[in-house]
N, C-alpha and C positions, 0 to 999 in steps of 0.2 A: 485706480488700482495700480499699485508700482508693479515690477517689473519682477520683483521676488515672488510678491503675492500670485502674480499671474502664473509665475513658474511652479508655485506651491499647489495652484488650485488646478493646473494639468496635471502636475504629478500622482495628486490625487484620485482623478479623475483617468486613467490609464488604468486599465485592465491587463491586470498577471494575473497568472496560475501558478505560480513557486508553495503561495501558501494557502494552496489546497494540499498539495504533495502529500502530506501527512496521512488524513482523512479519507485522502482519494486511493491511496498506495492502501490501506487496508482492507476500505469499502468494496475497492474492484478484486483485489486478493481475496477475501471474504466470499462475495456473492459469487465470483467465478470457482471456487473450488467449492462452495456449496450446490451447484447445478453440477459442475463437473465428476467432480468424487461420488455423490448420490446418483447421481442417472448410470454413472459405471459400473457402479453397484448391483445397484436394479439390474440392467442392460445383464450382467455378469448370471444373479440367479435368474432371473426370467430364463436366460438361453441354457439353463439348467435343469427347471420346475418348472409347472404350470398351475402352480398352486396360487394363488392370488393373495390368499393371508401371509403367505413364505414372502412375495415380493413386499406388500407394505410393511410388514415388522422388518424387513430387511432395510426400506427407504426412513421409516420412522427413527430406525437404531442409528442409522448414517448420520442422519441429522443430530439425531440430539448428541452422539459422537463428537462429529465434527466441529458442531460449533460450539462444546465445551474444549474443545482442542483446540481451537484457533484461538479462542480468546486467550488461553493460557498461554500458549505458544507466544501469540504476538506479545501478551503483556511482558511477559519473561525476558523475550526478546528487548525490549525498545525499555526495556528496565535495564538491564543491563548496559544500553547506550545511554541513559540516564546517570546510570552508577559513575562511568566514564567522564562524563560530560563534567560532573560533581567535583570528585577529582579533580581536574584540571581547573577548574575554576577555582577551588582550596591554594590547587598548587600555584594559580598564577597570584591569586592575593596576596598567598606568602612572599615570591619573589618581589611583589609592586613594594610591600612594608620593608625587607629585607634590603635590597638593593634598586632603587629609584631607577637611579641614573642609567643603570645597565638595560633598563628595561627601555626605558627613552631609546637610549639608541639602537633598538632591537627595532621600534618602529620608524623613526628615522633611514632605518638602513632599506625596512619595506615599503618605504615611498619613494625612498630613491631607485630602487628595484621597479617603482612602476613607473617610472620617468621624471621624478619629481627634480629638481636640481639640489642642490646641499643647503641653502637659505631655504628655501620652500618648505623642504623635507622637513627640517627642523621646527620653522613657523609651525607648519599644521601638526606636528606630533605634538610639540608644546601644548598649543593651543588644546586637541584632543585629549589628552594626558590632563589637562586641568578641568575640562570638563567633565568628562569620566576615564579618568583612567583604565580602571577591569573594563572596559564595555568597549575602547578602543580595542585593549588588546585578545581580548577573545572575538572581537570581530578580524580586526586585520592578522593576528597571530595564529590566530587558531580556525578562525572560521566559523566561527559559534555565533547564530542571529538568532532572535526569539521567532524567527518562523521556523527555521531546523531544528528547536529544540525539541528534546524527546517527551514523547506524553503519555505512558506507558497505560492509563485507562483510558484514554480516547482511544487509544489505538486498539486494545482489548473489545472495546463497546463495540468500535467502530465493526471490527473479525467477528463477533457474535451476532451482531446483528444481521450483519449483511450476507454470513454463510448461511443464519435460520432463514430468512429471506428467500436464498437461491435453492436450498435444501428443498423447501414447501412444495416447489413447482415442482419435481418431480415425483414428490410424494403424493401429491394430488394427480397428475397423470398418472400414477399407478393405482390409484383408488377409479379410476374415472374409464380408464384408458378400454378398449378391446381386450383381451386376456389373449387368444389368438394375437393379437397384433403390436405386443405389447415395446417390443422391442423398437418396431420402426414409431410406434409411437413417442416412445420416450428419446431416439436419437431426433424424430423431425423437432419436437417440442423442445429437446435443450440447445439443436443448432438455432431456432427462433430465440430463443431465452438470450444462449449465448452470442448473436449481432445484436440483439438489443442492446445487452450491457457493456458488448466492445463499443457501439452506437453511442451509449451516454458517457464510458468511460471517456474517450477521445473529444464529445461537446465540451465533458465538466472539463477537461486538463489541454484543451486548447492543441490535442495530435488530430494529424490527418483521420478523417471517418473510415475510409476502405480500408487501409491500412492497418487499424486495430480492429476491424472488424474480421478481415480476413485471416490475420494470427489467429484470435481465438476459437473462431472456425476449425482451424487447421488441425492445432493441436484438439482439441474435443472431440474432433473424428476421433484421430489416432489412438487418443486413450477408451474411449468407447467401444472404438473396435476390438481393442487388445482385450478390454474384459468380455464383449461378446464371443472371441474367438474361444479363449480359457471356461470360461461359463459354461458352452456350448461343449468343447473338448470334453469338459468334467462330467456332463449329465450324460454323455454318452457312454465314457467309462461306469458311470454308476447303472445308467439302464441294464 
């Protein structure tokens, strides 16, 4: 085995996370404001009502809400980075057809910029430049690789899914839960819910475990409480 291939077949073999980023950045967005948003919910009418069918048509509506709203959102969203992306890619093909040369020394000037000397620079731009051209320079010019590329229905799929996911659980705690206890049931079960998913968020994307587990902790209190406080204020004005 040469020396290339050995260096090919570690590179291969190296474990990153960059291209989960995508799938991961929705799935965790998704399933954490699916638990988050629905248990605040609940948490909100329960410290209102103690009607039981009021709380699950209340956890039932969040969900299907929610995660017709994320998927749209997100698709809209990372459509619109897509629209961009298009664009520029249009614009940079025009200029490669239009003016060559200028473009050459656009990447030339960016290898010189990352240490390259003036014969080097030139070498590898050439050389890049005749192998692909557009693919040099929307990597080195722009910053465009097929892992960042935008994916506007995976990313959609990705927000639908995983809000009806997080949604369930506490829709299913308030079918299940004590009606008396409804409250501290639904914050013990989504602070559990929510370190599991900081817990897998941080295996699958390669961050510190405490660290995202204890963020999303923090914040789920906070918003939890804020709808129990309001909830609670509300049903007393309406008593």
């Amino acid at each position: 085995m040469t020396n290339t291939d050995a260096a090919t077949k570690q590179m291969n073999n190296e474990k990153h996370y960059i291209n989960r980023v995508g799938w991961l950045r929705a799935g965790v967005l998704g399933a954490n404001d699916g638990i988050l948003s629905t248990t605040s919910l609940v948490i909100g009418v329960a410290a209102a009502t103690a009607v039981r069918d009021t709380i699950i048509l209340t956890a039932l509506s969040g969900l299907i809400a929610g995660a017709m709203s994320m998927a749209a959102g997100e698709y809209v969203s990372v459509s619109s980075q897509e629209d961009t992306e298009k664009a520029d890619i249009a614009r940079e093909k025009a200029e490669l057809q239009e003016m060559p040369e200028q473009e050459l020394q656009e990447i030339i000037a960016i290898y010189k910029n990352r240490g390259l000397n003036d014969d080097l620079a030139h070498e590898v731009a050439v050389a890049l430049t005749k192998h692909n051209a557009l693919e040099t320079h929307l990597r080195d010019e722009l910053g465009m690789t097929e892992i960042s590329a935008a994916k506007p229905l995976q990313a959609a799929l990705s927000s639908f899914a995983a809000f009806l996911f997080g949604a369930l659980l506490p829709l299913a705690v308030s079918i299940f839960a004590p009606l008396k206890a409804m409250i501290f049931w639904q914050y013990g079960c989504s602070i559990i819910f929510l370190m599991f998913l900081g817990a897998l968020a941080a295996k699958t994307g390669g961050a510190p475990l405490l660290k995202s587990m204890g963020k999303i902790c923090f914040w789920g209190t906070i918003a939890m409480a804020t709808t129990a406080l309001i909830g609670h204020l509300f049903g007393t004005h309406v008593s």
